[in-house]
N, C-alpha and C positions, 0 to 999 in steps of 0.2 A: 558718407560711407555707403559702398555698393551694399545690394541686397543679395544673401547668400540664394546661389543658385539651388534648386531643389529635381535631383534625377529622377526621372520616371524608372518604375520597371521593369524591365524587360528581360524573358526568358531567352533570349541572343545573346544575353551577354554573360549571360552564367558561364564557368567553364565547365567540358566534356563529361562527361561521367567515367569514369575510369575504372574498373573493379581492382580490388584487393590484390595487391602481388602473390601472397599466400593463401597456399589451401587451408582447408578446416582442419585436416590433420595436422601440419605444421604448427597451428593455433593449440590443436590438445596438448599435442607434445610439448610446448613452452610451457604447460601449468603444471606445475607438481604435482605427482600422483599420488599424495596424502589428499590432496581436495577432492578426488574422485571416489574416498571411498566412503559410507556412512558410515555414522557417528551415531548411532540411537540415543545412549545417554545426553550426548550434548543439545542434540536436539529437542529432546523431553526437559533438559535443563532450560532451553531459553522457552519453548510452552509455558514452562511453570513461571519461569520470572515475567514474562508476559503477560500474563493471568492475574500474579499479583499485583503488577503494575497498573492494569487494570482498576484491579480492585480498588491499591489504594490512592488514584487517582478520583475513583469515584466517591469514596467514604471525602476524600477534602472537597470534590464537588459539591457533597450534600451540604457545606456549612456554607456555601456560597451566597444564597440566599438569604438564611438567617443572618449572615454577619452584615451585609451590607442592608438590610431593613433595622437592627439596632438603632434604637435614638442617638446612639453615642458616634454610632460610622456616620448616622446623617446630621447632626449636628458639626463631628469635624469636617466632612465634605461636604453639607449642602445635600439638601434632597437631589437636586439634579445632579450634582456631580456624586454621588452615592447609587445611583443609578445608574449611569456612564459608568463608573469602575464596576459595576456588578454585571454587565453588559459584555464590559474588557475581561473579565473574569471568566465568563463564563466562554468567549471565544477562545481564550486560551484553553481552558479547558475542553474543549472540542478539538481542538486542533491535535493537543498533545494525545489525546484516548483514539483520535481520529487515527495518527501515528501507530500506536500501540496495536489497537483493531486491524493493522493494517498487517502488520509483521503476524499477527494470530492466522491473517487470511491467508499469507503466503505460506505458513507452515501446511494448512491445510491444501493449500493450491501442489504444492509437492510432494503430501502425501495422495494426491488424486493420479500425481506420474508416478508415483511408486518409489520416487527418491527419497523418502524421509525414513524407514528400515525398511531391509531383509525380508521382514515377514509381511504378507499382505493383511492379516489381521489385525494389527500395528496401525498400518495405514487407513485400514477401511475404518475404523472408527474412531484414530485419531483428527481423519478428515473430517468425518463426518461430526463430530463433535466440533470442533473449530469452525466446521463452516456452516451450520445450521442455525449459529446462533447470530448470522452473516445474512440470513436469510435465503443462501447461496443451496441450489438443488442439487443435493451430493448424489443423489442416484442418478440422475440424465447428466454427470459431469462427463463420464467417459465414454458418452452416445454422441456430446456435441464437441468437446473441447475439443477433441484431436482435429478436427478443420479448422476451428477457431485459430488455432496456432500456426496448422499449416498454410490457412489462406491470412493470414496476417498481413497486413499493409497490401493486400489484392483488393483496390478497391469495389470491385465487381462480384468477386468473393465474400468478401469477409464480414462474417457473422457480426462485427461489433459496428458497420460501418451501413449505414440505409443510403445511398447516395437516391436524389430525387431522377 
C-alpha cells in the first residue's frame, strides 16, 4: 500500500480574494426592520433570566463538593473516581456560568454603544452594572472601544493584537 502523500502550504495556491458583490446597505435592507429597533422590556427580560441563571447554576455549584466528598459518592465511585467526577463536575460547571457570564457581558457591551434603550441612563448603569462585576472598566469603555472596533482585524492597529 502506497504511503499517502501529505501537501505542503502554500499561500499561491489559495484563491484571489474577491470582495462582497453587495454593499452594506443592500445587507440592511434584507433584515427586517422589527430587528432595528429596541426592545428595553425584552432586554431587561433576558438580564434578569441571566442573573438568575447565574444564580441558580451557582447555588447547584455549591453542592458540588460536598456531594462528591460523601462516604456514600466515594464508596460507590471509588475515591479516585469520586474525584474525577467532581473534577468533571466542576468543568461543567465553568463552562456553562462561563456561557451565561458571557451573554451578561454582551448585554453590557451594547449598552456601552447605546443599543440596549432609548435612554442613556438605562445604558450607563445597566452597563455599568453588568460589567463591573466582569471586571471590565466601564468609564475608559468609550475612550478606547471605538478604535478597538474600528482597527479590528488591523493587525498593526489593533488594540487586542501586540504583534512582536
Amino acid at each position: 500500500m502506497a504511503a499517502p502523500t501529505i501537501e505542503t502550504y502554500s499561500e499561491k495556491t489559495l484563491p484571489a480574494f474577491t470582495p462582497m458583490s453587495w454593499s452594506l446597505k443592500e445587507i440592511r435592507a434584507a433584515i427586517p426592520r422589527k430587528y432595528f429597533v429596541r426592545n428595553m422590556s425584552r432586554g431587561l427580560s433576558y438580564f434578569a433570566r441571566d442573573l438568575l441563571m447565574a444564580i441558580m447554576i451557582w447555588s447547584l455549584a455549591a453542592t458540588i463538593d460536598p456531594y462528591f466528598q460523601r462516604q456514600e459518592t466515594q464508596d460507590f465511585l471509588t475515591p479516585l473516581g469520586s474525584e474525577l467526577a467532581r473534577w468533571v463536575a466542576w468543568g461543567v460547571y465553568w463552562w456553562f456560568q462561563g456561557l451565561i457570564f458571557t451573554g451578561i457581558w454582551v448585554i453590557g457591551h451594547e449598552c456601552g454603544h447605546g443599543a440596549f434603550s432609548d435612554y442613556k441612563i438605562i445604558n450607563d448603569v445597566l452597563g455599568f452594572v453588568s460589567q463591573t462585576d466582569h471586571t471590565v472598566d466601564r468609564l475608559n469603555f468609550p475612550l478606547g472601544h471605538p478604535h478597538l472596533s474600528l482597527d479590528a482585524l488591523l493587525i498593526l492597529e489593533d488594540l487586542a493584537s501586540s504583534p512582536s
